[in-house]
C-alpha positions as CSV (number, residue, x, y, z in Angstrom):
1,X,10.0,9.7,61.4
2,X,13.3,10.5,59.2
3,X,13.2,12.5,56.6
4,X,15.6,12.7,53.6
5,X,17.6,15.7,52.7
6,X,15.8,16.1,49.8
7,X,12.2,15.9,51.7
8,X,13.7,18.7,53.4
9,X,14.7,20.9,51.1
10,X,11.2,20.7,49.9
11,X,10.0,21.8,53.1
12,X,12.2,25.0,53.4
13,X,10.9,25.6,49.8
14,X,7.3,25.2,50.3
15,X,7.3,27.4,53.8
16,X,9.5,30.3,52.1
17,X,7.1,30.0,49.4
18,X,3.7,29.8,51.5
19,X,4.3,31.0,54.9
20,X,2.6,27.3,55.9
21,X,4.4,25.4,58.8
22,X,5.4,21.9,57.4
23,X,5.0,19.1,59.7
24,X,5.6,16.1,57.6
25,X,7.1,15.6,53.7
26,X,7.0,12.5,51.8
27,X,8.2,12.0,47.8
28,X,5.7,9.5,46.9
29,X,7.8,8.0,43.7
30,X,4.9,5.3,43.3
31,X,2.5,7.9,42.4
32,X,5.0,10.6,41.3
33,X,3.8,13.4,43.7
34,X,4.9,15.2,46.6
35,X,3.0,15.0,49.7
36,X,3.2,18.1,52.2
37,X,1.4,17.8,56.0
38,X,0.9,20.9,57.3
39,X,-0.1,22.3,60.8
40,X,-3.4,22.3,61.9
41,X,-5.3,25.5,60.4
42,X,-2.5,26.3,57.8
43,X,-4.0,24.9,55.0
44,X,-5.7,28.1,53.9
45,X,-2.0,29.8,53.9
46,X,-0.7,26.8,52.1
47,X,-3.0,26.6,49.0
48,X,-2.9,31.0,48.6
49,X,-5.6,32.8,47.0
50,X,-7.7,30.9,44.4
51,X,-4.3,28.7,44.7
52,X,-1.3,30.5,43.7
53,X,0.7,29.1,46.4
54,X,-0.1,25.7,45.7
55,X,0.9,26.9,41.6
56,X,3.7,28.5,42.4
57,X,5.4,25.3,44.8
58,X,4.4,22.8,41.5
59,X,6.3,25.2,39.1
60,X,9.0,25.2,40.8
61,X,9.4,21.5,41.8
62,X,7.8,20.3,38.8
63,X,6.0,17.6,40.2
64,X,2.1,17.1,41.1
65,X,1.8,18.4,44.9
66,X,-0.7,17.4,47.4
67,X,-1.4,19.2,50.7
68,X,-2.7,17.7,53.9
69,X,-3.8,19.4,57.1
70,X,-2.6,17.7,60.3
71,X,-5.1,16.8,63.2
72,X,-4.4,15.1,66.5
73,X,-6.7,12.2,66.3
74,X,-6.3,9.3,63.8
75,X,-9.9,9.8,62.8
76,X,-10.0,13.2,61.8
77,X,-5.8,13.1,60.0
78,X,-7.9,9.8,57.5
79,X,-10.5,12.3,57.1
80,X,-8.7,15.0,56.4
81,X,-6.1,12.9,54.0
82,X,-9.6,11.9,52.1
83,X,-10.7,15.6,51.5
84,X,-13.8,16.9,49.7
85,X,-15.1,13.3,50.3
86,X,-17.7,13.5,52.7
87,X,-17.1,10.7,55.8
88,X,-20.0,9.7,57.5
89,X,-17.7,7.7,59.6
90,X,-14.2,6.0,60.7
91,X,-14.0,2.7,62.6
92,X,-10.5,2.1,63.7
93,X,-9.9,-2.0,64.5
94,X,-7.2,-4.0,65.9
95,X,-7.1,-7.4,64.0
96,X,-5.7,-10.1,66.1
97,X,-3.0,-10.2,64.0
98,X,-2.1,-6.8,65.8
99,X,-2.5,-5.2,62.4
100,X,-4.8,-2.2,62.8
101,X,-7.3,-1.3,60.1
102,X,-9.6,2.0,59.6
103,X,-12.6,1.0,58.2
104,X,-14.0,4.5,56.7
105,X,-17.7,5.0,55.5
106,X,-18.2,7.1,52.6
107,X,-21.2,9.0,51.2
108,X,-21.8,6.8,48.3
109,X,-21.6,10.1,46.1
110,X,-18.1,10.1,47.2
111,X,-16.9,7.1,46.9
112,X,-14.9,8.0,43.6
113,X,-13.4,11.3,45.2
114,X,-12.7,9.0,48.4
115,X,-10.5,6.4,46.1
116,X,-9.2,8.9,43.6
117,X,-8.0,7.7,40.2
118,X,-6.8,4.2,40.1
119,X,-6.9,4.5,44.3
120,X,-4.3,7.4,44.5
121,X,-6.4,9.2,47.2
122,X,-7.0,5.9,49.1
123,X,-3.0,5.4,48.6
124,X,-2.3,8.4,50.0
125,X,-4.9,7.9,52.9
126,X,-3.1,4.8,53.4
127,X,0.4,5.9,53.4
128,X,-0.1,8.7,56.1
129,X,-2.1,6.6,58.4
130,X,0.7,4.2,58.5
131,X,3.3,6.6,59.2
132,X,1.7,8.9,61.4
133,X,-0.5,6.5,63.5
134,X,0.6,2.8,62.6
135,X,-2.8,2.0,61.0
136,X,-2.0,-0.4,58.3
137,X,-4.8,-0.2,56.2
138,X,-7.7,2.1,55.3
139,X,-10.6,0.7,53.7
140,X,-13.2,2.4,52.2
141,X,-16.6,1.5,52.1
């Protein structure tokens, strides 16, 4: 995982800022966002009190911001990356294509929060499984 001098200065900002330990930065230009992954049991530090740390990283950068808590397991990072939506489950496959596929059940209430506005959530899902576990697809359903 490389990341661009740019990625990191938005790390150094966002930690001076939040006092969060960055693990991972990607400048989504598809979706015009920033997307931040952060240690395991930062997340509270990163967002700040009723979010003023969140506020105060998108004033300064200017751009939308989203914030992702690591976790160890492939399963729990999709989950995570999918967050409020309630999973009921993840099924992780290896197609015989060697293509791997997570195939995550939603509560039907949160299917829309799951996919996000024309699928930006799902995107995002999609675009952190790849390049933190080599999944290649995440599916909801």
């Amino acid at each position: 995982m490389k990341l661009t001098s740019t990625e990191l200065r938005y790390i150094a900002l966002f930690e001076s800022i939040t006092g969060a330990v960055v693990k991972d930065c990607i400048v989504d230009e598809e979706e015009g966002r920033i997307v931040f992954v952060i240690k395991p049991g930062d997340i509270g530090m990163a967002i700040g009190k009723r979010g003023t740390n969140i506020k105060r990283v998108r004033d300064f950068i200017k751009k939308p911001i989203d914030v992702v808590e690591y976790a160890d397991t492939p399963e729990d990072f999709i989950k995570n990356t999918l967050a409020p939506a309630r999973i009921k489950s993840i099924h992780i496959t290896e197609k015989r294509n060697g293509r791997k596929v997570a195939v995550v059940n939603v509560d039907p209430k949160d299917k829309g929060i799951a996919i996000g506005k024309a699928g930006k959530n799902v995107a995002r899902a999609r675009l952190l499984a790849r390049r933190h576990f080599q999944i290649d697809d995440v599916i909801i359903g």
